[in-house]
C-alpha positions, 0 to 999 in steps of 0.5 A: 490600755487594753480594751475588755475582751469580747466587747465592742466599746466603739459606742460606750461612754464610760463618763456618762454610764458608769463614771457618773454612777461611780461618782455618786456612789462614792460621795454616797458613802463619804457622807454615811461615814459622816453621818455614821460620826454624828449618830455616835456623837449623838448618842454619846452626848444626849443619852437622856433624850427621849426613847422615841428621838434615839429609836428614830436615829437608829430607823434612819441609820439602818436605813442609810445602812441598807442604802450603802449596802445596796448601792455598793452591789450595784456598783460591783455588779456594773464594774465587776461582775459585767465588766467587758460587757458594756450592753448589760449596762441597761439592765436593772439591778434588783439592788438599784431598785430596792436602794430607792425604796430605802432612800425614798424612806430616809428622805421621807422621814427626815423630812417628816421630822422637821415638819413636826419641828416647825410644828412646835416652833410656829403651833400651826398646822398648816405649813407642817400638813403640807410638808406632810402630804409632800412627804407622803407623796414621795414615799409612795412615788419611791416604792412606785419606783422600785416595784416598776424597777424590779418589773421592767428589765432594762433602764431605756425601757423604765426611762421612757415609761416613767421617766415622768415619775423620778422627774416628780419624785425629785421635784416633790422631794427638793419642793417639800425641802425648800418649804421647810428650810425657807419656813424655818429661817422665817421662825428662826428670824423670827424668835431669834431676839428671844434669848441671850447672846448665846442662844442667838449665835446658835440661832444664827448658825441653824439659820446658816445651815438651813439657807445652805441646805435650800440652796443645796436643794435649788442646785439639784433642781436645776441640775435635773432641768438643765442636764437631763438625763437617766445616768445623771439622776442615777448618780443624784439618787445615790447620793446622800441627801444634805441633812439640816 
């Protein structure tokens, strides 16, 4: 294989650098195609849902949109446009950082979304306030995160500044997902004999996913503990959150 002119790749480990950003973009878009299906799945079989609902859908989609697009320019800026120049691999694209703001804003909304859920279901306001402050939490540790990524020039240099603030960041976002798929499961359970046979066999698949989706969840958390690293959260990052 011929090696990229005007480069020394003796230090460069294309597997922990560009392999795992590659690999999270990727999965990043599988799951925006999926996600792409069941918007139009949605609004082709609820067209009498509330205007309010169909705009959030919207909201989200753009925003995952958005999410795509950005991380798409940060790949080719890494693969294309500094190819053979493995050194610029520390800079910070502007893309990269405004990709986190959008999906800092998804993750956010979603998760606000369920705690109004589980607000319904258990007319009580204390576990849905919490899953509110840790949702508002993560959103401004998001936009904390892309002002100090478009101020600062290189990933060394934001790691060990703030290397702190995507550790809480992940950790406030797979907490506040934990709080809300255990306190459904638990309302779930709870009303689950309430209704015909139908309804409890659709109650035990939402049960299924939500169980799935907090695993999901305790997977990345101790992934993040068990593997630190800026690469490897950058391909995290990228990668599509799991919906409920």
């Amino acid at each position: 294989m011929v090696q990229p002119p005007g480069s020394d790749m003796a230090s460069f480990n294309p597997q922990t650098t560009i392999g795992a950003f590659e690999l999270g973009v990727l999965l990043s878009y599988i799951l925006l195609g999926v996600t792409t299906t069941q918007v139009y799945i949605y609004y082709s079989r609820f067209p009498s849902d509330p205007s309010s609902l169909r705009y959030l859908v919207a909201f989200m989609w753009s925003f995952e949109m958005a999410h795509a697009i950005c991380i798409g320019c940060t790949l080719y800026q890494m693969t294309v446009s500094d190819y053979g120049h493995p050194e610029r691999l520390i800079l910070i694209p502007r893309s990269l950082a405004i990709a986190v703001l959008f999906s800092g804003s998804v993750g956010t909304g979603v998760q606000a979304f369920f705690a109004a859920r589980i607000y319904r279901i258990s007319e009580s306001l204390y576990i849905p306030c919490l899953s509110w402050m840790l949702s508002f939490s993560r959103l401004l540790g998001s936009i904390a995160v892309c002002f100090y990524g478009l101020r600062l020039k290189t990933i060394p240099d934001f790691d060990a500044r703030f290397a702190w603030l995507l550790n809480s960041l992940w950790s406030v976002a797979s907490a506040n997902d934990v709080l809300i798929a255990a306190t459904l499961v638990y309302w779930l359970s709870k009303r689950r004999g309430e209704g015909d046979q139908r309804t409890v066999a659709l109650v035990d698949k939402l049960i299924a996913w939500t169980m799935e989706t907090g695993v999901c969840r305790w997977t990345g958390v101790f992934s993040l503990l068990r593997y630190d690293g800026i690469e490897l959260y950058l391909a995290r990052l990228l990668r599509r959150e799991c919906k409920m």
